[in-house]
N, CA, C and O atoms as a printed pandas DataFrame, in Angstrom:
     atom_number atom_name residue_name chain_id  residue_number  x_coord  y_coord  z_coord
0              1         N          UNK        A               1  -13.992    2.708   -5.377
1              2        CA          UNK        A               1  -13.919    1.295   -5.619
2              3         C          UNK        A               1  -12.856    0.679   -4.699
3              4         O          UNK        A               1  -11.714    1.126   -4.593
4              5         N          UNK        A               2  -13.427   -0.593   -3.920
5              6        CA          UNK        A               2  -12.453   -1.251   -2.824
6              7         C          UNK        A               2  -11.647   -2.042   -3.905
7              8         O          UNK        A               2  -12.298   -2.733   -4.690
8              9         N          UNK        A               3  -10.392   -2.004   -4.005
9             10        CA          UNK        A               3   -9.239   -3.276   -4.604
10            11         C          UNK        A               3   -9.346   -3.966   -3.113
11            12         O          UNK        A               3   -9.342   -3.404   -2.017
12            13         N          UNK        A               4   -9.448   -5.444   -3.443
13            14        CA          UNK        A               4   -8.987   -6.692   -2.955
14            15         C          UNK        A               4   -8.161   -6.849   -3.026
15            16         O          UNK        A               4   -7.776   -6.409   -4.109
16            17         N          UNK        A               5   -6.836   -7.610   -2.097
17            18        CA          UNK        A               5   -5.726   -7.890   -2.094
18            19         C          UNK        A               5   -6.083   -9.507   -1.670
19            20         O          UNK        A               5   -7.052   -9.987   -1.082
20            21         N          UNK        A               6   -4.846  -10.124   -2.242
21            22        CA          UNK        A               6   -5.006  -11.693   -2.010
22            23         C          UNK        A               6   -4.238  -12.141   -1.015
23            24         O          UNK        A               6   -3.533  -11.353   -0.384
24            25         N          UNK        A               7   -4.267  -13.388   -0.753
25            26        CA          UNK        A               7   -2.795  -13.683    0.395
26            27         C          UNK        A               7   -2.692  -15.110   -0.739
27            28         O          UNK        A               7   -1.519  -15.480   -0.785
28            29         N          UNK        A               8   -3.471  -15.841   -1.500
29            30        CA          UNK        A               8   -2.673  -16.695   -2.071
30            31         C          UNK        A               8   -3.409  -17.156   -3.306
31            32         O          UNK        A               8   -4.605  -17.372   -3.112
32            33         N          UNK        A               9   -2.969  -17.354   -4.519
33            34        CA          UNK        A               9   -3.187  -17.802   -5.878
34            35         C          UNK        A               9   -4.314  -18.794   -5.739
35            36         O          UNK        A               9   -4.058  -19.677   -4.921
36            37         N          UNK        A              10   -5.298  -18.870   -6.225
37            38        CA          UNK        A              10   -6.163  -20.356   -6.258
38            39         C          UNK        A              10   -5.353  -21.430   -6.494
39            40         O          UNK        A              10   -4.323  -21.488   -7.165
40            41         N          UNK        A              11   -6.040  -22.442   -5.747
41            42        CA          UNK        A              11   -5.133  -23.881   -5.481
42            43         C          UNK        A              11   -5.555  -24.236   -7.196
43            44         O          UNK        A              11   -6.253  -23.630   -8.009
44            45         N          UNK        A              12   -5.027  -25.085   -7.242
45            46        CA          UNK        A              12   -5.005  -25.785   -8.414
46            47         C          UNK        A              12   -6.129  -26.292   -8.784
47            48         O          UNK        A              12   -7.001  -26.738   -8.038
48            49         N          UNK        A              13   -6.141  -26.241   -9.911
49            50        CA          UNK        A              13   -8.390  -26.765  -10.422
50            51         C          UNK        A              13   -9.288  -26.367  -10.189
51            52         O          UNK        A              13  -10.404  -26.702  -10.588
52            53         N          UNK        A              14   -8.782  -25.006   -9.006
53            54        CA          UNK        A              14  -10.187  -24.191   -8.767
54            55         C          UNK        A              14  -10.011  -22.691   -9.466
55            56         O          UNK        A              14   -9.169  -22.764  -10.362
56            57         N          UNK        A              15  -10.527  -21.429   -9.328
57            58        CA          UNK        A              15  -10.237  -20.408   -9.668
58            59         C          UNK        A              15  -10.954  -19.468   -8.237
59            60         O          UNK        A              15  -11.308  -18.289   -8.239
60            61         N          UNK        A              16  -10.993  -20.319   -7.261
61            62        CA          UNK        A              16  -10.889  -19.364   -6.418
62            63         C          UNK        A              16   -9.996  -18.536   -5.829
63            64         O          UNK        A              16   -8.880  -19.056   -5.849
64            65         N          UNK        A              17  -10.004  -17.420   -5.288
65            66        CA          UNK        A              17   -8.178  -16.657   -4.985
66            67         C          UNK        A              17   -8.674  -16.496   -3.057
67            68         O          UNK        A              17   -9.726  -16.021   -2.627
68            69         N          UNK        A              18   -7.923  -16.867   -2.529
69            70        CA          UNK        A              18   -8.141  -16.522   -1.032
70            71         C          UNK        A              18   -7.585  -15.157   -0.663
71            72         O          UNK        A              18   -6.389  -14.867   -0.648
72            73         N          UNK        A              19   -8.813  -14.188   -0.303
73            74        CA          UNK        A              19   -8.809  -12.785   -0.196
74            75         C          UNK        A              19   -7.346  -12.710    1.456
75            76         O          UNK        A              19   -7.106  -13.642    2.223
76            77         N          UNK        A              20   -6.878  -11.704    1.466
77            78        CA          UNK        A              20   -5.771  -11.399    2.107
78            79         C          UNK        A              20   -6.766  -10.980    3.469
79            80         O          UNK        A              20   -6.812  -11.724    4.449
80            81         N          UNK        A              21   -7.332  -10.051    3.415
81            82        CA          UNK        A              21   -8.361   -9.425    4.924
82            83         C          UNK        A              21   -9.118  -11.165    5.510
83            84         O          UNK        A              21   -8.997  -11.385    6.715
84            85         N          UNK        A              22   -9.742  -12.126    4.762
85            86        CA          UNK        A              22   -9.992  -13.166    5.301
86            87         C          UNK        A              22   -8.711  -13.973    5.624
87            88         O          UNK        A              22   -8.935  -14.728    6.570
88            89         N          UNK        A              23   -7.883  -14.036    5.320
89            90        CA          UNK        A              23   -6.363  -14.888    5.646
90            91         C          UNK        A              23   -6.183  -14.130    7.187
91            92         O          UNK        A              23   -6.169  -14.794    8.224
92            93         N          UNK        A              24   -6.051  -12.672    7.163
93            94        CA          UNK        A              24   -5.650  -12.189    8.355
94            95         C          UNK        A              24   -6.800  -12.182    9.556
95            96         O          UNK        A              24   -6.629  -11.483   10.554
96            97         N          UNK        A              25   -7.774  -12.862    9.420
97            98        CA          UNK        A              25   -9.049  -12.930   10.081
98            99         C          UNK        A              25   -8.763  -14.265   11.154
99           100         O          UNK        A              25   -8.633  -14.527   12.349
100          101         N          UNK        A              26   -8.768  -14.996    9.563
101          102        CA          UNK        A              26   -9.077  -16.660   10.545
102          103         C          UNK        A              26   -7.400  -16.964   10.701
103          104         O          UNK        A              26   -7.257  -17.488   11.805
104          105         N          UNK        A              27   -6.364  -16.862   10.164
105          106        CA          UNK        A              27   -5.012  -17.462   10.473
106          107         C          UNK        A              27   -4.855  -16.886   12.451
107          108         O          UNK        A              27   -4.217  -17.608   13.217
108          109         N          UNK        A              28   -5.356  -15.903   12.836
109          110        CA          UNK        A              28   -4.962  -15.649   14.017
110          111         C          UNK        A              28   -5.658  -16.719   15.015
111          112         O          UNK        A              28   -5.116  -17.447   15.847
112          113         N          UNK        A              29   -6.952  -16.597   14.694
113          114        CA          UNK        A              29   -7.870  -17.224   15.685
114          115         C          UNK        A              29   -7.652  -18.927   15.715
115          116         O          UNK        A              29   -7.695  -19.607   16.740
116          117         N          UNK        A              30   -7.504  -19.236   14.875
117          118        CA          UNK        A              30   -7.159  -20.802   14.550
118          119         C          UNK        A              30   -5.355  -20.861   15.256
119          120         O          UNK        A              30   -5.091  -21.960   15.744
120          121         N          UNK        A              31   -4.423  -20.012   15.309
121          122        CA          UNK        A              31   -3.475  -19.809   16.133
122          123         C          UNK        A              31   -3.513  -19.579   17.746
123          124         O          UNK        A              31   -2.542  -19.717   18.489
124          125         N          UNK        A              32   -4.798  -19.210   18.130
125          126        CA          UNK        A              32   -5.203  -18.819   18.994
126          127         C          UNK        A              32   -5.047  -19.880   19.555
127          128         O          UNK        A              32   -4.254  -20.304   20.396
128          129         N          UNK        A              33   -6.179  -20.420   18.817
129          130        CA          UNK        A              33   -6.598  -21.690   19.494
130          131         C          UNK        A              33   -6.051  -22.750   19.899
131          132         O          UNK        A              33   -6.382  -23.331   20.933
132          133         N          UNK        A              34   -4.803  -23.255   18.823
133          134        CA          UNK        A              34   -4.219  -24.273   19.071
134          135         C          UNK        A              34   -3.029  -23.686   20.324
135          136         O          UNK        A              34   -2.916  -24.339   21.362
136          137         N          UNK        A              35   -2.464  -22.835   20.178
137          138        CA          UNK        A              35   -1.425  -22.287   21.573
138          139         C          UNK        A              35   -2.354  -21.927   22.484
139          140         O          UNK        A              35   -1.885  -22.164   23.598
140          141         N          UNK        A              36   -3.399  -21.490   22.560
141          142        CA          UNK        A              36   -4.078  -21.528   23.969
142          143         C          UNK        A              36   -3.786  -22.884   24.400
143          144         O          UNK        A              36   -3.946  -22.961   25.618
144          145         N          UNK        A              37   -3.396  -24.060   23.845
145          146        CA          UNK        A              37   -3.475  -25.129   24.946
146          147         C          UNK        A              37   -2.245  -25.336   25.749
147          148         O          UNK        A              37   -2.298  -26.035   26.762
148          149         N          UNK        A              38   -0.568  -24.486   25.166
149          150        CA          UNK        A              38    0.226  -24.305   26.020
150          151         C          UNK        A              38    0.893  -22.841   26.355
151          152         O          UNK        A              38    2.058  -22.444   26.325
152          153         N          UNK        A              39   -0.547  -22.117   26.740
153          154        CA          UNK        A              39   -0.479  -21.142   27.322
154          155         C          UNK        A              39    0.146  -20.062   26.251
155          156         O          UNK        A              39    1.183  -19.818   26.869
156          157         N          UNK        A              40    0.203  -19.501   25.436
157          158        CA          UNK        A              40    0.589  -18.837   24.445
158          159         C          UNK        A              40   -0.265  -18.519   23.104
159          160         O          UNK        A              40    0.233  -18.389   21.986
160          161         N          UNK        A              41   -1.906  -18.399   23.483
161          162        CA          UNK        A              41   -2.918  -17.966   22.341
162          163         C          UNK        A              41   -2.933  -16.244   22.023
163          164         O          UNK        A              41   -3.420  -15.770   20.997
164          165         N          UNK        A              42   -2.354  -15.503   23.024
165          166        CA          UNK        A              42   -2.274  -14.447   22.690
166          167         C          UNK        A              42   -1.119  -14.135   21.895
167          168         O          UNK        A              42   -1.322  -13.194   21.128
168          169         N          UNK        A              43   -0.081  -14.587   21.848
169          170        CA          UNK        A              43    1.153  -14.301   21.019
170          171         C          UNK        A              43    1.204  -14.941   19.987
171          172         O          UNK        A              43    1.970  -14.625   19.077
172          173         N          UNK        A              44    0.080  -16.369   19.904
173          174        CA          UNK        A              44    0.048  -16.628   18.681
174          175         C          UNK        A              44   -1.203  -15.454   18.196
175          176         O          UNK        A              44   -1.172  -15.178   16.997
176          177         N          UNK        A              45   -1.761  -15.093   18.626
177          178        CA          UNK        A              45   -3.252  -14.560   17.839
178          179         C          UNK        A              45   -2.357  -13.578   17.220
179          180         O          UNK        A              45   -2.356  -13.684   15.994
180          181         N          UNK        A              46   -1.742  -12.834   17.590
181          182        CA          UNK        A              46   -0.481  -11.303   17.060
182          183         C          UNK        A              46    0.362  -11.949   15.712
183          184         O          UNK        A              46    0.462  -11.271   14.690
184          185         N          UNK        A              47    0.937  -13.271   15.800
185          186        CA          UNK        A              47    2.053  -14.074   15.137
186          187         C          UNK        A              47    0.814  -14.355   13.746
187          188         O          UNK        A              47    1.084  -13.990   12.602
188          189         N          UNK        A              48    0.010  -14.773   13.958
189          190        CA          UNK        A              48   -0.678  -14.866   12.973
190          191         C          UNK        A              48   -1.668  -13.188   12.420
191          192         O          UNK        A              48   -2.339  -12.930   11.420
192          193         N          UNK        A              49   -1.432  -12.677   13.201
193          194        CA          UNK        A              49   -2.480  -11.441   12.902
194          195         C          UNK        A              49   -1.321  -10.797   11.885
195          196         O          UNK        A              49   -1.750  -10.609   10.747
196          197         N          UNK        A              50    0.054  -10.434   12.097
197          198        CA          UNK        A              50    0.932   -9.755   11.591
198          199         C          UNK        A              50    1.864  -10.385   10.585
199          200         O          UNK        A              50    2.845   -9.728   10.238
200          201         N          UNK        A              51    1.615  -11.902    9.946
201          202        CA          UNK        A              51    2.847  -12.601    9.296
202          203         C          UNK        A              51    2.654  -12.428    8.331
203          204         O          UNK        A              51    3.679  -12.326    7.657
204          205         N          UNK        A              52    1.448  -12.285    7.631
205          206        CA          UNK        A              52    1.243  -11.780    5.932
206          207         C          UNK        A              52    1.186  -10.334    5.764
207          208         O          UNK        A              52    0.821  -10.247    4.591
208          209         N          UNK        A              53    1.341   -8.930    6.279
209          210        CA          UNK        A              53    0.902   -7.865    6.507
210          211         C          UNK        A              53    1.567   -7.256    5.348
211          212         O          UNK        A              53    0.986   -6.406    4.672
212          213         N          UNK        A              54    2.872   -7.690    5.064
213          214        CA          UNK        A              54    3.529   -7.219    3.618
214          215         C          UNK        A              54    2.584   -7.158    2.121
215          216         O          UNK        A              54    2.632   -6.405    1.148
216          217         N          UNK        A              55    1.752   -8.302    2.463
217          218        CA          UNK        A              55    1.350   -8.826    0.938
218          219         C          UNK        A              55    0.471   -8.303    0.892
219          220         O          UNK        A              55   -0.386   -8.799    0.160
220          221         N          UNK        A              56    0.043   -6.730    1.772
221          222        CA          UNK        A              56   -1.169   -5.550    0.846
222          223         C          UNK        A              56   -0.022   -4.676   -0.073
223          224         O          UNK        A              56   -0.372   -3.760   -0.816
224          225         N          UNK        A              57    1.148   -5.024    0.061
225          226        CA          UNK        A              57    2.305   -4.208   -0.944
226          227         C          UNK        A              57    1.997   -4.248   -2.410
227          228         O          UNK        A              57    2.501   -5.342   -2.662
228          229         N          UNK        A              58    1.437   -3.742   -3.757
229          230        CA          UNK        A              58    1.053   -3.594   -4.456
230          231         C          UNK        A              58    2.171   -4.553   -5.628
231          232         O          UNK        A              58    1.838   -5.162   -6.645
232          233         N          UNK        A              59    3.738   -4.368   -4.936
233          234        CA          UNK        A              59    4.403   -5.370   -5.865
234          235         C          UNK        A              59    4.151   -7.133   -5.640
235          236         O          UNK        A              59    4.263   -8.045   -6.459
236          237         N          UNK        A              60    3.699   -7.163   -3.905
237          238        CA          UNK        A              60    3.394   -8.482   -3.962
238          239         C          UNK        A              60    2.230   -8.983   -5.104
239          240         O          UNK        A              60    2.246   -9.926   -5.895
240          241         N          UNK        A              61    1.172   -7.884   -4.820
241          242        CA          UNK        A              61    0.528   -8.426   -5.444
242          243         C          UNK        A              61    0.718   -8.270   -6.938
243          244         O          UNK        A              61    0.067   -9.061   -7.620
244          245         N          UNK        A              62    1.223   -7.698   -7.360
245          246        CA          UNK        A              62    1.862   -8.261   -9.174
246          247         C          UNK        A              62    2.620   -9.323   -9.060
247          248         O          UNK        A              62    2.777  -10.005  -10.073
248          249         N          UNK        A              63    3.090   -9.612   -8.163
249          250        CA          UNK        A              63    3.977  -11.171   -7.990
250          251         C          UNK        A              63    2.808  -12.560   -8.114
251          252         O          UNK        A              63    2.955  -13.554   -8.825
252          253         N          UNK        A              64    1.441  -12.199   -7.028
253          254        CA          UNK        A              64    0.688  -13.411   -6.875
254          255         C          UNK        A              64   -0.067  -13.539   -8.540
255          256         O          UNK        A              64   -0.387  -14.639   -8.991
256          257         N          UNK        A              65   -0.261  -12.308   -9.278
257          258        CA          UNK        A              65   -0.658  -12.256  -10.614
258          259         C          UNK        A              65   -0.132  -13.329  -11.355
259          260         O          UNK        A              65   -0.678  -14.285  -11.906
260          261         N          UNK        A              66    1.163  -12.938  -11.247
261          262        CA          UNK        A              66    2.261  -13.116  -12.180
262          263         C          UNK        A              66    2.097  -14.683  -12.363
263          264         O          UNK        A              66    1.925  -15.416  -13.337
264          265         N          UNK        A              67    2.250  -14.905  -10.751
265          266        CA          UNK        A              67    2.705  -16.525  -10.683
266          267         C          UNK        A              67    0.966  -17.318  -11.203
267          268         O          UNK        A              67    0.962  -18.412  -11.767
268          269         N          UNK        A              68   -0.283  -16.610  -10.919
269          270        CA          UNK        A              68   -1.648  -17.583  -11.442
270          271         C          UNK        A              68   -1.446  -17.597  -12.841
271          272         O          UNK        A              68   -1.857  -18.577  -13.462
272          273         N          UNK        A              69   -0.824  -16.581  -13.506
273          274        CA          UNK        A              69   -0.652  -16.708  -14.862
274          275         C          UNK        A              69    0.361  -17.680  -15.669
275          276         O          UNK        A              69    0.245  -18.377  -16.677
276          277         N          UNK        A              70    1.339  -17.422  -14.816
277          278        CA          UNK        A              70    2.424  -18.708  -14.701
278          279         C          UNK        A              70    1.644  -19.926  -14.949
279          280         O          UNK        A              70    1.327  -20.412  -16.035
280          281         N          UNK        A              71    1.412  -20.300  -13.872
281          282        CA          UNK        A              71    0.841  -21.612  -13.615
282          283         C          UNK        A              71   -0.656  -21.914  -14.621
283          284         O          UNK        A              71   -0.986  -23.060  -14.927
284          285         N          UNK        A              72   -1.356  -20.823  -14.995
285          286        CA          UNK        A              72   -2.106  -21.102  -16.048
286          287         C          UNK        A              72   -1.663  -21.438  -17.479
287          288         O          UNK        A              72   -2.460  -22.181  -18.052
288          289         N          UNK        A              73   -0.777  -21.138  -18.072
289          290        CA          UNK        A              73    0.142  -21.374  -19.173
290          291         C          UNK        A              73    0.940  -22.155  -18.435
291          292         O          UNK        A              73    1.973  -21.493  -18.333
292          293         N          UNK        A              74    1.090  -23.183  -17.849
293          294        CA          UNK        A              74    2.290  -23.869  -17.415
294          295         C          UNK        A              74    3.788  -23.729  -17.481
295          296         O          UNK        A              74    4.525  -24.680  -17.739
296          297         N          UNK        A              75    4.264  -22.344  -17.206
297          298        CA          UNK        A              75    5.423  -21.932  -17.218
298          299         C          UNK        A              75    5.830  -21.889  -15.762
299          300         O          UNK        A              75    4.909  -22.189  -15.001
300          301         N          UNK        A              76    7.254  -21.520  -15.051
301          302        CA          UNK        A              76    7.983  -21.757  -14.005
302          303         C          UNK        A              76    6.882  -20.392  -13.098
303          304         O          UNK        A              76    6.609  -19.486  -13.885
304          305         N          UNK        A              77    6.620  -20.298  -12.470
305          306        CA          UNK        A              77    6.220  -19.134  -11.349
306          307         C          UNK        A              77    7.599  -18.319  -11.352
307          308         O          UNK        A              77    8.591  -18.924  -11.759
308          309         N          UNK        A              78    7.747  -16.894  -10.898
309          310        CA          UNK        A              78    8.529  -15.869  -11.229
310          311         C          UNK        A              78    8.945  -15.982   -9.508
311          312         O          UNK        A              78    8.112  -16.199   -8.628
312          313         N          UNK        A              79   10.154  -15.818   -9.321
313          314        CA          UNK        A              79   10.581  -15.557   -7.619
314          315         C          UNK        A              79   10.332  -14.323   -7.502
315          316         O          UNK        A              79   10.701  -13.450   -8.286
316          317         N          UNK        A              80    9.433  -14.114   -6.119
317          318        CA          UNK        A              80    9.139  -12.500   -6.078
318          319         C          UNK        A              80   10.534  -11.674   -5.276
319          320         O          UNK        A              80   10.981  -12.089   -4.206
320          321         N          UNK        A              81   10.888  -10.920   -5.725
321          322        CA          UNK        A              81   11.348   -9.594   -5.393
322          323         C          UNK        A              81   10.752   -9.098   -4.267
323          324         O          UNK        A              81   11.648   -8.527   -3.645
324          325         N          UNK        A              82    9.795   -9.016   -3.715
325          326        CA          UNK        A              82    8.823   -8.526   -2.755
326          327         C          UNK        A              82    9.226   -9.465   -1.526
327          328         O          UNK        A              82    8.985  -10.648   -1.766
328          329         N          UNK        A              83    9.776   -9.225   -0.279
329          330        CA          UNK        A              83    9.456   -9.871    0.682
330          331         C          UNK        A              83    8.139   -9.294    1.255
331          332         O          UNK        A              83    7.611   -8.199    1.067
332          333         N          UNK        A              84    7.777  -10.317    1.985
333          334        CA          UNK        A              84    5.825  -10.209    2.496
334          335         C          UNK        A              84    6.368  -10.351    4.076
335          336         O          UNK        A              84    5.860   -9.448    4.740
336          337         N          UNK        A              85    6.985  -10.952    4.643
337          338        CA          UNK        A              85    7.027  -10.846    6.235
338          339         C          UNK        A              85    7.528  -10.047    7.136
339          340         O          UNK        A              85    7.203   -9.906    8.315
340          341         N          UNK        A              86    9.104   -9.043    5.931
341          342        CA          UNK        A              86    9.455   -8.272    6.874
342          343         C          UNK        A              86    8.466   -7.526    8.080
343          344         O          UNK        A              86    8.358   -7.815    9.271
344          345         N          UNK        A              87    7.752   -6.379    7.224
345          346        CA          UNK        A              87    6.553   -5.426    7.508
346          347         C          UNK        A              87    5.783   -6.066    9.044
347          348         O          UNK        A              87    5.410   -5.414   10.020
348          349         N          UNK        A              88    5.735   -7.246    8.864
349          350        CA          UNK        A              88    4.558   -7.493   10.369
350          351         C          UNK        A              88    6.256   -8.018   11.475
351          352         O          UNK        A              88    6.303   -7.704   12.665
352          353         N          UNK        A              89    7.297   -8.703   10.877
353          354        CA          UNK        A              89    8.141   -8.565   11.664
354          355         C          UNK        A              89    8.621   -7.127   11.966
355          356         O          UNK        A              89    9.231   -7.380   13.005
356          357         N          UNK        A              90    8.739   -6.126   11.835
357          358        CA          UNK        A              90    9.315   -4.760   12.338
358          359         C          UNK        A              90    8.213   -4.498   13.042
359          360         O          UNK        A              90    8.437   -3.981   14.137
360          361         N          UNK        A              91    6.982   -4.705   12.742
361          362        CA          UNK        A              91    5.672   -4.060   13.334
362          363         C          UNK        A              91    5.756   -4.902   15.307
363          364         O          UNK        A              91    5.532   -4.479   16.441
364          365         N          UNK        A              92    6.290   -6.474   14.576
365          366        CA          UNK        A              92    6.422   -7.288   16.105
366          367         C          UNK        A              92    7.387   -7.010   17.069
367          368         O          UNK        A              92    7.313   -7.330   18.255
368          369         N          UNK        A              93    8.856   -6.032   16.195
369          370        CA          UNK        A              93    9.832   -5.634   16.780
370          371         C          UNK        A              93    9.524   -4.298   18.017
371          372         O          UNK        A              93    9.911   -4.101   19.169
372          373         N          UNK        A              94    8.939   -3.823   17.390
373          374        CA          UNK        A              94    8.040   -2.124   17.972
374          375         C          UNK        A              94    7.466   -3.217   19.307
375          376         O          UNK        A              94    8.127   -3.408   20.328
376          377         N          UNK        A              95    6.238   -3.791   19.056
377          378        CA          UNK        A              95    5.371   -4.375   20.082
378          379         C          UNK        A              95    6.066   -5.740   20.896
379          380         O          UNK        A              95    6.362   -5.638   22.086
380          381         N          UNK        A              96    6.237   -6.703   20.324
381          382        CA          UNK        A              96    6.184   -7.837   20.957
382          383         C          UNK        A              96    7.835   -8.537   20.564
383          384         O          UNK        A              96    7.792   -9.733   20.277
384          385         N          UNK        A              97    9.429   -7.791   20.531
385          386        CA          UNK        A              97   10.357   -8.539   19.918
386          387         C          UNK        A              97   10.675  -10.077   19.849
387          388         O          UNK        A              97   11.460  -10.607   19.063
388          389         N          UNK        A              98    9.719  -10.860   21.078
389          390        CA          UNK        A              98    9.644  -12.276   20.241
390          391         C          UNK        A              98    9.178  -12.629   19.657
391          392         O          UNK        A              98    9.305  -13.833   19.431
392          393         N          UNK        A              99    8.304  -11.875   18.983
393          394        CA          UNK        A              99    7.613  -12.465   17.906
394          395         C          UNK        A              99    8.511  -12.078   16.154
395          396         O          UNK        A              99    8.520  -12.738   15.116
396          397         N          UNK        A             100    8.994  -11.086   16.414
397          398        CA          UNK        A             100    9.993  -11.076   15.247
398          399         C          UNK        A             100   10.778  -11.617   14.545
399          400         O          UNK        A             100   11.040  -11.203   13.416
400          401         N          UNK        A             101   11.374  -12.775   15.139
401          402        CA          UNK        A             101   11.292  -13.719   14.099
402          403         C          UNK        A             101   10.944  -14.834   13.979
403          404         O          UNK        A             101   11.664  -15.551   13.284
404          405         N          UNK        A             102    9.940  -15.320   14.484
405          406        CA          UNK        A             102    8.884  -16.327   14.082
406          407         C          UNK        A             102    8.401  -15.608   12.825
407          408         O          UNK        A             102    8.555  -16.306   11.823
408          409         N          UNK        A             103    7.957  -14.624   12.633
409          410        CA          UNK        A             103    7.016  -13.909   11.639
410          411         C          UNK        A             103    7.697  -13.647   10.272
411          412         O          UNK        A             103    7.315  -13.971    9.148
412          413         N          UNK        A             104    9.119  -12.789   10.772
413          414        CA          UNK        A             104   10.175  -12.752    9.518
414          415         C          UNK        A             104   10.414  -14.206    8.780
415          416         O          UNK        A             104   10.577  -14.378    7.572
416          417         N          UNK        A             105   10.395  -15.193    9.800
417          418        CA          UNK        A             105   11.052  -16.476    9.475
418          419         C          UNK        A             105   10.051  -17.497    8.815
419          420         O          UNK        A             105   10.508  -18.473    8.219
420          421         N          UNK        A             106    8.732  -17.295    8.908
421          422        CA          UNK        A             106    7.732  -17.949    8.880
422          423         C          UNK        A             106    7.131  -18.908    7.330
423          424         O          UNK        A             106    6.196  -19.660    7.055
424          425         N          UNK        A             107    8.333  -18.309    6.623
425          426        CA          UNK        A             107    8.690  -19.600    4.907
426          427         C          UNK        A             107    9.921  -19.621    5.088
427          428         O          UNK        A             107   10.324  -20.767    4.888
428          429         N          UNK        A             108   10.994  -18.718    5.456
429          430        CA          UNK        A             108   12.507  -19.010    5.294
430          431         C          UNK        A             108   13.063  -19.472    6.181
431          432         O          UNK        A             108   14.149  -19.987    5.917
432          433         N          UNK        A             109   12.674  -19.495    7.339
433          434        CA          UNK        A             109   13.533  -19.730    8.621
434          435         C          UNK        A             109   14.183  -18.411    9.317
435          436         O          UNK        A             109   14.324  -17.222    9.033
436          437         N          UNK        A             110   14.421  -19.076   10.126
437          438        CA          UNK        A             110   14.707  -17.664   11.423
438          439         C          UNK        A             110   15.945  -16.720   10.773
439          440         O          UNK        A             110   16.901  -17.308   10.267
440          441         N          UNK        A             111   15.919  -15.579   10.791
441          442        CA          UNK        A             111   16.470  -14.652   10.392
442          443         C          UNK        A             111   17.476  -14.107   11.352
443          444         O          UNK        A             111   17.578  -14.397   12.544
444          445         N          UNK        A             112   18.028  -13.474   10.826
445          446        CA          UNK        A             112   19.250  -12.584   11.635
446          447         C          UNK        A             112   18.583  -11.386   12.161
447          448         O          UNK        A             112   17.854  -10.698   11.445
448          449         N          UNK        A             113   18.843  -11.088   13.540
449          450        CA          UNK        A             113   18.212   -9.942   14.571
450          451         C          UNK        A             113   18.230   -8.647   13.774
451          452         O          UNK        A             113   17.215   -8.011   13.489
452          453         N          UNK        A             114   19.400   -8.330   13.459
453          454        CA          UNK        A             114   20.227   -7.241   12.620
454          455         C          UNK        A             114   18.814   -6.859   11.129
455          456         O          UNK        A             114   18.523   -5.716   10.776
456          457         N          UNK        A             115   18.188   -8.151   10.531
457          458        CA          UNK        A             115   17.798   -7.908    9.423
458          459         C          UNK        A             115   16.025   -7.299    9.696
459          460         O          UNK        A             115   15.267   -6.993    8.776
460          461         N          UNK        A             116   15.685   -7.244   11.148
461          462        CA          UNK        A             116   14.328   -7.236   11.570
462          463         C          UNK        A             116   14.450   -5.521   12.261
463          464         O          UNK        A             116   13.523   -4.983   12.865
464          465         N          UNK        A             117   15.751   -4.901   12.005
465          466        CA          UNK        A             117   15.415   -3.178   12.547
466          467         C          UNK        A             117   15.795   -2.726   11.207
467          468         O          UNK        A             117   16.392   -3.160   10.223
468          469         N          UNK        A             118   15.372   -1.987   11.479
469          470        CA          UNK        A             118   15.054   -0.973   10.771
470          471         C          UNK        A             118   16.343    0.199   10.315
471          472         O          UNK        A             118   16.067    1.187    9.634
């Protein structure tokens, strides 16, 4: 049996969940596209291929649970414990080090060099 992993909670009023393998599909190519126009579709296609790569981590996903349930009972969403960007930032550190922290940084803001080795 395949488990699905998500990349994000259904929006509000729907109960759809946006599958994580389709997030990492189209977020690159739609990155592609828009930096292909100043010369940089390949480093975005990577920046987007690698920025969610954490959230097949099994605690993220008890976090994205946590929080649809949250928000179904109208209680606060739980802060996850789980960071989701390190993983494709170390992966960008190995391959491409400018992309490391765009990717680490990519909800928090740019990170410290030091926090992207390993």
């Amino acid at each position: 049996m395949t488990v699905k992993s998500f990349a994000h909670t259904p929006r509000e009023g729907t109960k759809i969940w946006h599958f994580l393998d389709q997030h990492l599909h189209a977020v690159p190519k739609i990155a592609k596209l828009l930096a292909d126009k100043f010369g940089a579709g390949e480093l975005a296609y990577y920046a987007g291929l690698w920025h969610d790569l954490g959230k097949y981590d099994p605690k993220f996903q008890e976090y994205l649970e946590l929080c649809h349930i949250a928000s179904k009972t109208g209680k606060s969403a739980p802060r996850s414990k789980t960071p989701h960007a390190i993983q494709g930032a170390r992966l960008a550190w190995e391959k491409c080090k400018h992309l490391a922290p765009i990717i680490y940084g990519h909800h928090s803001g740019l990170p410290r060099i030091a926090d992207m080795k390993e």
